[in-house]
N, C-alpha and C positions, 0 to 999 in steps of 0.2 A: 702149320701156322702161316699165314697170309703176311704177304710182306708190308698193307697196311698195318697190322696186329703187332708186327716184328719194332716197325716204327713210332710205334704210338709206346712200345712198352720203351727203348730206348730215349724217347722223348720224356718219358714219365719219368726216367731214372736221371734224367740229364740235367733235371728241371729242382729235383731233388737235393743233388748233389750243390746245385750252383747254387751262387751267392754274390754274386753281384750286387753294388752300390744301383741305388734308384730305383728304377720301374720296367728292368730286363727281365728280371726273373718272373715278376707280376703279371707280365706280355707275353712271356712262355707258358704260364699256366691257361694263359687264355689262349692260345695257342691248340694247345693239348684238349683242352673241355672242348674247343670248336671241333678238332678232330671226334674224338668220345660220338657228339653229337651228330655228327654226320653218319655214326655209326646205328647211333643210338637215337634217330630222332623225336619218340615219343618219350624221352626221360624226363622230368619235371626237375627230378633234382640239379642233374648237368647244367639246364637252363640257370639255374637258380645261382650253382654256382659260377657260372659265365658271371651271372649278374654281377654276382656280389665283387667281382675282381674289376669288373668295368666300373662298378660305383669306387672303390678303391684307389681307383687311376683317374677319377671323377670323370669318365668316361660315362655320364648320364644318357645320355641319348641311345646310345647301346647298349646302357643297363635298361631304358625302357622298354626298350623293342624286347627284351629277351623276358621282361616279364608280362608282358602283350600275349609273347607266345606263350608263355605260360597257363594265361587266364584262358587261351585257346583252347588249348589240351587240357582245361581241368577235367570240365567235365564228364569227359571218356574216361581221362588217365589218373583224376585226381584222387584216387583212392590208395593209389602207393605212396604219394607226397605226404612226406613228414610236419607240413606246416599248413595252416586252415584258409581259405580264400581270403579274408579278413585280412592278411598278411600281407598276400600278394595286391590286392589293391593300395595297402597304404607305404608297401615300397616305389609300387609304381608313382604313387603320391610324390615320391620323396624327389624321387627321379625328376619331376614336374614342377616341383618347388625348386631347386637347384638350376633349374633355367627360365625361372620368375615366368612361368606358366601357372599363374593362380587359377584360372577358373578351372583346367583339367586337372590340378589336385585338390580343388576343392569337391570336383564329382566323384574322385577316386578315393575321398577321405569319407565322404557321405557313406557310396557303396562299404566301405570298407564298417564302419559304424552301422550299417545296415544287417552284416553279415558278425558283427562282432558277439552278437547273445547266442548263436549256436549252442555252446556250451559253455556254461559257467566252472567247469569243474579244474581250476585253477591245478587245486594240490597234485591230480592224476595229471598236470604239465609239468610238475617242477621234480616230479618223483625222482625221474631217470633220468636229468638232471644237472650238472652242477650249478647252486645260485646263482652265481656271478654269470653262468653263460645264460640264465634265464633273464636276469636282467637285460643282457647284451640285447638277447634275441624278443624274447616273449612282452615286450614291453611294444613294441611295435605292432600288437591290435589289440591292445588294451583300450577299453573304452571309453576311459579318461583321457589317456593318450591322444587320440584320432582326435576326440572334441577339441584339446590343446592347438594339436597342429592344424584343425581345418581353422580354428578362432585366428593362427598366425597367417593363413591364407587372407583370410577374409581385412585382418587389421593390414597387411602389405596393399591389396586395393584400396583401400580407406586413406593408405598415405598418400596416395598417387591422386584419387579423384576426388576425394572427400564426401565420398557417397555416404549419406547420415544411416544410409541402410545396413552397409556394411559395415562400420562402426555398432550398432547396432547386434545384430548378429554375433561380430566377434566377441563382443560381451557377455554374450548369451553361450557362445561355447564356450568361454574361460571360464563361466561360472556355473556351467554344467559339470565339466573338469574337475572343478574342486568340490562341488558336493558328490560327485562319485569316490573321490578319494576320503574323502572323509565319514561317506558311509562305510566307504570297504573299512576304513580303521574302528571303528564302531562294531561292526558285525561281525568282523573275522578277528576276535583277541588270540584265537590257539594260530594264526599264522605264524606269529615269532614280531617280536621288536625289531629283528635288524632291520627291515626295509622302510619302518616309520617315520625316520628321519627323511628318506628322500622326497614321500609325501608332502611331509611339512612341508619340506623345501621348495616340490614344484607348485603347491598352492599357494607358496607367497611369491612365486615368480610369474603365475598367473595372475594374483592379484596387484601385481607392478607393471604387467600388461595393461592390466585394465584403466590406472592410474595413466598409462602412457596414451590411451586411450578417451578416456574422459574430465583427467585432471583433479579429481578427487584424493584427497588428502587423507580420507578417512578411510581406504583403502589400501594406501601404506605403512598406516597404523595395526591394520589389520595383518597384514604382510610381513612387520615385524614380529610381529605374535605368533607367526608360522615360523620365522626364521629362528626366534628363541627358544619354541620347544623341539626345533631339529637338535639344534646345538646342546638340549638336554641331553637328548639320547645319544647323539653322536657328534661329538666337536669336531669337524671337519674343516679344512681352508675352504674350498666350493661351498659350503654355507656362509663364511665370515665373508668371502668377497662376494653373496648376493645379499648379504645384511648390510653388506656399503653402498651397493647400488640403492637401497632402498633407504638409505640413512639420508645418504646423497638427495635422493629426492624429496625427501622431506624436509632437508634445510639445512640440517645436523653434518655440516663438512667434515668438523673438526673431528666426531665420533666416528662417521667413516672412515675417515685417516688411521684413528687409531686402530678399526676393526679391520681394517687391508694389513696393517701391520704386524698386528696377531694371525693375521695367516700368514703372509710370510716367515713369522720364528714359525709357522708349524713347520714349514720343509715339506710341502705334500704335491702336490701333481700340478696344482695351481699356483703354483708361485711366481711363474710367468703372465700370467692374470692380475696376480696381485699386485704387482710393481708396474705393471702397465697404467690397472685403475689407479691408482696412487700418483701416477705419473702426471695423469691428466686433471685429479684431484690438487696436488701441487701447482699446477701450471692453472688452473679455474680460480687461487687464491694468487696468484702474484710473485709464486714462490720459484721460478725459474728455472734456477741451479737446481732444487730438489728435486725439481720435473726431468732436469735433464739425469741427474746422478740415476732418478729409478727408468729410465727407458732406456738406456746402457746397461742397467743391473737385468732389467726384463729381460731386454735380447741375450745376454750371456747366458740366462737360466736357459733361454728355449734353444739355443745352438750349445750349449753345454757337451753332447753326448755324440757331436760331431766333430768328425776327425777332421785336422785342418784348421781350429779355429785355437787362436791363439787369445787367451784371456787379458785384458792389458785395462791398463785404468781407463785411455781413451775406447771408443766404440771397439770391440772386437775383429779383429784382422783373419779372414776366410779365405783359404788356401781353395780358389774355385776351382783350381785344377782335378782335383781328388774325386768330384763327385760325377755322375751322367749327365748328361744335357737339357733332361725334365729335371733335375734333382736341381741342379746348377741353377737354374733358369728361376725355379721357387725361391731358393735361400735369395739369389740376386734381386728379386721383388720385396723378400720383406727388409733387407739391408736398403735399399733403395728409400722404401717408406719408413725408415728408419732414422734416416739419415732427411729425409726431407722433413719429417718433423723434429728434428733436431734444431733445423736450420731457422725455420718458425721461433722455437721458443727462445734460441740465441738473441734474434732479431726481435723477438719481443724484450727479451733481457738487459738490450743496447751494445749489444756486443756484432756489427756488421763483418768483421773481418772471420770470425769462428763461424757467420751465418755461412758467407759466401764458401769457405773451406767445405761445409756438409753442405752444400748445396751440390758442389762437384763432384764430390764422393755419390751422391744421391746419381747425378748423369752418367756415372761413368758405369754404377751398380747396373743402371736401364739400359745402357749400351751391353749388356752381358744378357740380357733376359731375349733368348730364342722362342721359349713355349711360352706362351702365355699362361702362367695358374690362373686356376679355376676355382674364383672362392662363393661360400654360399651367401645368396641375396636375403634370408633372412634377418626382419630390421627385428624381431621378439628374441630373447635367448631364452631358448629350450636345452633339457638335460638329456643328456646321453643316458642317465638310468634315473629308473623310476619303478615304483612297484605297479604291478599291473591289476586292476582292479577285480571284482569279482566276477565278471561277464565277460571275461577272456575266454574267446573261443578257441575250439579243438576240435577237429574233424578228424 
């Protein structure tokens, strides 16, 4: 065995083992793949997962390039890869959105919608298997999907220039989007109900796009009608906090309030969401203190499960010692922006002396932040899962 072979297996086991707080161990795997590859330069998969660790550490730029190479070597190589071109153009998409380069993910979402009817044969994707990872994975060249996100490309240039064309357009994919979802729910009754709800869901949040988009009212109406029959099948917090976004926009505060509420008593993943919109829902009516009590509750949900963070009535006290220097550097950005909308609603409230106290706390949070995070410029919220329509290809 070759003492590159010797090191790379050692690297493998070391990498394994470790556990380290932050973005050490996530560095060492990228570490290791880079190696692999240099061994292995025609492997599709290696590439792929380079990528996936680079977008992880929002390391976009280098998750591009490694799915560039990718699109390179399909053609020779693409018959061992476990995932269909389709795929690979709409990460590269994604990669392109995350550094508000619309117009090359708008090519790479086209392509990627060009390539997506290959194969229809959904069930022979999901066979082998588990749901949930297909959701994770297979929803990203689903052809409802693609339409979705190029419509969020096209509405991001439309905020900037106000070009009627692209406004235009993105209306035209939002609402391609949802009549592909809504035939696939029409057509395919033996898939199973579980995944019907997320449907509803993403068609009333494209049609809250399109409301954000053209200001029709009669589109949120419609929007709510998608959020009601989610919440048939499946009462979810992430539905009840896009039924208040869409309440919200309709005029209905007070129902919104209550329906952030009802997902907060759920206790589910979004609870931190909840008390956020609720936050700014409270502070839009005049209500202050209740703005302030839920953006203190918000932040304690999302550092809950970090060590170091002392729970206390006032804003939560973060032991920054504990964590790495990207890690450090994140929590100290959103305690910052935490603390500076604090100081806001204080000084709206008439309290100057609590403003100026979270306003220090706010400078001293930005004097701690070395790396800059890296957060995504999408002005549309899109869902992490989705069911993937019938034209999902497979190669």
């Amino acid at each position: 065995m070759s003492k590159v072979h010797r090191f790379i297996r050692k690297l493998r086991r070391y990498c394994s083992d470790l556990d380290y707080r932050g973005q050490v161990r996530e560095r060492l795997k990228i570490s290791w793949l880079t190696l692999r590859i240099a061994l292995r330069p025609n492997n599709l998969d290696l590439y792929d997962k380079r990528a996936s660790q680079f977008s992880r550490l929002e390391m976009h730029a280098h998750a591009g390039r490694d799915y560039t190479r990718i699109l390179e070597l399909f053609p020779r190589h693409g018959k061992s890869f476990d995932w269909p071109l389709a795929y690979l153009y709409a990460c590269r998409a994604e990669t392109f959105s995350e550094r508000t380069r619309w117009e090359e993910a708008i090519w790479d979402y086209s392509s990627a919608i060009a390539c997506a009817g290959i194969n229809d044969n959904v069930k022979e994707l999901v066979s082998n298997v588990e749901f949930a990872d297909f959701l994770a994975c297979g929803f990203m060249y689903s052809e409802d999907w693609l339409f979705e996100k190029r419509g969020d490309c096209y509405a991001a240039i439309w905020q900037s220039t106000r070009d009627e064309e692209m406004r235009t357009r993105a209306v035209d994919d939002y609402n391609r989007a949802i009549e592909i979802r809504i035939e696939a729910v029409m057509k395919e009754p033996g898939f199973g109900d579980e995944p019907y709800w997320l449907v509803y869901m993403q068609c009333g949040r494209c049609r809250e796009a399109i409301y954000k988009l053209t200001g029709d009212l009669d589109v949120i109406t419609k929007a709510l009608e998608d959020y009601d029959k989610a919440l048939e099948l499946e009462p979810t917090d992430l539905v009840l906090c896009s039924k208040a976004s869409a309440l919200e926009n309709s005029g209905d505060d007070t129902k919104a309030i209550a329906a952030l509420t009802a997902a907060i008593d759920f206790g589910g993943k979004s609870t931190n969401l909840a008390y956020g919109l609720r936050s700014e829902l409270h502070a839009k009516l005049g209500h202050f203190l209740e703005a302030i009590a839920d953006s203190d509750k918000g932040l304690q949900s999302s550092l809950r499960e970090l060590e170091g963070v002392i729970a206390a009535p006032e804003p939560p006290f973060v032991d920054m010692e504990v964590f790495s220097e990207p890690r450090r550097s994140g929590i100290a950005f959103s305690l910052a922006n935490h603390h500076r909308r604090r100081a806001e609603l204080w000084e709206k409230h008439g309290d100057p002396l609590r403003a100026a106290e979270d306003r220090q706390r706010a400078r001293d949070y930005r004097g701690m932040i070395t790396v800059r995070p890296v957060h995504s410029h999408r002005n549309f919220v899109a869902c992490d899962r989705l069911r993937p329509s019938a034209t999902t290809a497979n190669t």
